[in-house]
C-alpha positions as a Python dict, from the first residue, in 0.01 Angstrom:
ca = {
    (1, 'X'): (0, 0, 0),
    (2, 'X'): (-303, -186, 141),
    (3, 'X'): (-262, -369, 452),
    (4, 'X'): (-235, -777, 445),
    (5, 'X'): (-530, -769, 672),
    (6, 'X'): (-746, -586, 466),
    (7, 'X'): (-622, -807, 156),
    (8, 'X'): (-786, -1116, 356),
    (9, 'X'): (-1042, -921, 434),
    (10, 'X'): (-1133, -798, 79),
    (11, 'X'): (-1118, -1201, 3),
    (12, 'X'): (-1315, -1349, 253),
    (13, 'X'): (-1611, -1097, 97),
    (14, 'X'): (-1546, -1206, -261),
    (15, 'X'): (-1523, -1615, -161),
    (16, 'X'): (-1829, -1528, 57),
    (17, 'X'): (-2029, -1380, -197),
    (18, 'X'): (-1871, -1639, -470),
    (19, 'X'): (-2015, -1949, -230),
    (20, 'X'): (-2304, -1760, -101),
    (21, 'X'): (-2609, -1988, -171),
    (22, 'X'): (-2852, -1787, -462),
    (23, 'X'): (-3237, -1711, -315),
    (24, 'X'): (-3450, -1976, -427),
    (25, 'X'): (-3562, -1938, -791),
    (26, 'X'): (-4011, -1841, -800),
    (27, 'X'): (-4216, -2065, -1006),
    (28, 'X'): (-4193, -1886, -1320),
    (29, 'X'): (-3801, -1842, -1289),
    (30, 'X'): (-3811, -2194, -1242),
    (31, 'X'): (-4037, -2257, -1564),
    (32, 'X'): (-3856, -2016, -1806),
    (33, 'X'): (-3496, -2207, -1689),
    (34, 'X'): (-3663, -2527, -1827),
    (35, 'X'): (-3906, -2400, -2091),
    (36, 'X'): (-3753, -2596, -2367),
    (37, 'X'): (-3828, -2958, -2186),
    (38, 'X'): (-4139, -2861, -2048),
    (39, 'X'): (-4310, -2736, -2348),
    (40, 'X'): (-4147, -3110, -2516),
    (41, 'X'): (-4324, -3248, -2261),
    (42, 'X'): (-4678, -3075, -2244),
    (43, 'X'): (-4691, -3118, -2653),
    (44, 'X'): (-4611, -3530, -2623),
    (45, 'X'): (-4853, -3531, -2335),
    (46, 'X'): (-5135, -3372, -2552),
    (47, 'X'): (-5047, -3564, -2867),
    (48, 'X'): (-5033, -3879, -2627),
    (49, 'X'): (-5400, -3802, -2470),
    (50, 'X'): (-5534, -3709, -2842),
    (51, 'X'): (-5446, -4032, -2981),
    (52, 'X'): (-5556, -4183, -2649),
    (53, 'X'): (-5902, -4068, -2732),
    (54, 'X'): (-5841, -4145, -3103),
    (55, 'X'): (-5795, -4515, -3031),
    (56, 'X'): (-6095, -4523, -2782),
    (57, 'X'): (-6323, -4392, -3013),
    (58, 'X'): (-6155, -4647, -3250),
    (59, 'X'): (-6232, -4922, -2998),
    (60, 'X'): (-6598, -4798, -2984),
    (61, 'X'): (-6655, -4804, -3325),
    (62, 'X'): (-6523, -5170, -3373),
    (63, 'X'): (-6752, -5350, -3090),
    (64, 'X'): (-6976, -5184, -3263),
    (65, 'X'): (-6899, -5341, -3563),
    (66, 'X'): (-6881, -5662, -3397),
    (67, 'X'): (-7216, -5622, -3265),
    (68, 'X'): (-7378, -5564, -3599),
    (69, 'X'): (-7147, -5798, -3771),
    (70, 'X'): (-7240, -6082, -3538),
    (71, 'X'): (-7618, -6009, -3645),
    (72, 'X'): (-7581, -6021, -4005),
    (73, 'X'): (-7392, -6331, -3986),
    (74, 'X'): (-7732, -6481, -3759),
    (75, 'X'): (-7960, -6297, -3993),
    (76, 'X'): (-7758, -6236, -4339),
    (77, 'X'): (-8108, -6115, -4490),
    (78, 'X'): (-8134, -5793, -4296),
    (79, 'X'): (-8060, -5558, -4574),
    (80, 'X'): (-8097, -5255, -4275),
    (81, 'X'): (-7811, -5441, -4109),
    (82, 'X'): (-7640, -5520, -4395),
    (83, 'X'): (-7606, -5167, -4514),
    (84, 'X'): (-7542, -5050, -4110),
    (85, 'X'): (-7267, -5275, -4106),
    (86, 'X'): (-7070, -5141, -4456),
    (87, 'X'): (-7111, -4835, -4372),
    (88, 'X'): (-6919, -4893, -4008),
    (89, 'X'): (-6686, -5087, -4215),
    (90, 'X'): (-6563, -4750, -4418),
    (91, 'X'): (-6578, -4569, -4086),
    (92, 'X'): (-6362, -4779, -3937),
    (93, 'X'): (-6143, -4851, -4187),
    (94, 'X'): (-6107, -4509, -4257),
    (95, 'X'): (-6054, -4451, -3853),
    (96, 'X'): (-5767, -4728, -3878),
    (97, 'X'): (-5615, -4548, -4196),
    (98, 'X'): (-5613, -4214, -4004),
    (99, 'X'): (-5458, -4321, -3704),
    (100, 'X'): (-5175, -4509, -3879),
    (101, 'X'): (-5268, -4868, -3761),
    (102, 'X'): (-5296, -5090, -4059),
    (103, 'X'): (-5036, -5299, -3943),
    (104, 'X'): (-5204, -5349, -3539),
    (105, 'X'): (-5458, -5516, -3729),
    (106, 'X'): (-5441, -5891, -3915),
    (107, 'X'): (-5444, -5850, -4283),
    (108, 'X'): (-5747, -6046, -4295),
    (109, 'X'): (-5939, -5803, -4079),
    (110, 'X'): (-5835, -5505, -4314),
    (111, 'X'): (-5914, -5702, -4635),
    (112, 'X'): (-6301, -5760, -4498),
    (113, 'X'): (-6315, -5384, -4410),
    (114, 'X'): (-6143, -5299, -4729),
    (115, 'X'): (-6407, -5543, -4989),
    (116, 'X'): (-6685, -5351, -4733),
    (117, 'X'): (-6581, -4976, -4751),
    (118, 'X'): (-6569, -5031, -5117),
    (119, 'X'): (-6935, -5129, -5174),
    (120, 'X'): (-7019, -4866, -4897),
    (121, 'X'): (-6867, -4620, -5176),
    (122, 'X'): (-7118, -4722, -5459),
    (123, 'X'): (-7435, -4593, -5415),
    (124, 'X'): (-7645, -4850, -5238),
    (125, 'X'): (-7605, -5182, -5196),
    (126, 'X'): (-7607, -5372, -5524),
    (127, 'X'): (-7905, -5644, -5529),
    (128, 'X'): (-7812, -5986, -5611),
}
């Protein structure tokens, strides 16, 4: 028979070892235990930052837009213009379309790009 004292003995070392406090876990431990959330995390980042830079180049396009709009409606004969501005009508348009944004944008708005983008798909601008 074993002794009482090495009974208590025997579970000091197993409650010692149960409570013992684990080495800290290294970087990549530390990664792999959390993969799953991380990687969620990097891919909404990324899709965040692409459509980030989606809508910036969207906002880019449209003051450009403005800017050539506001000149045709000062000089409506500039045919240069004219044509610049249907063809950054489909762009944009097209931009809006692609990024799913239709509905950011008055219905108005998207009607004028719309009647534009679909004489900037004829070939040239019809004469009147």
């Amino acid at each position: 028979m074993f002794k009482p004292i090495f009974s208590f003995q025997l579970s000091l070392l197993v409650l010692s070892c149960a409570i013992a406090p684990t080495p800290p876990l290294s970087a990549a431990q530390a990664v792999n235990s959390v993969s799953p959330e991380i990687a969620t995390l990097d891919n909404l980042i990324q899709i965040t930052e692409q459509s980030l830079h989606n809508q910036q180049g969207l906002k880019k396009l449209m003051q450009e837009y403005q800017v050539v709009h506001d000149k045709i409606m000062q000089n409506p004969d500039n045919k240069e213009e004219l044509f610049q501005m249907i063809k950054l009508a489909q762009r944009l348009l097209n931009s809006i379309k692609e990024n799913h944004l239709a509905n950011a944008f008055s219905q108005d708005f998207i009607s004028e790009l719309t009647v534009y983008s679909q004489i900037a798909s004829k070939k040239g601008i019809p004469t009147p």
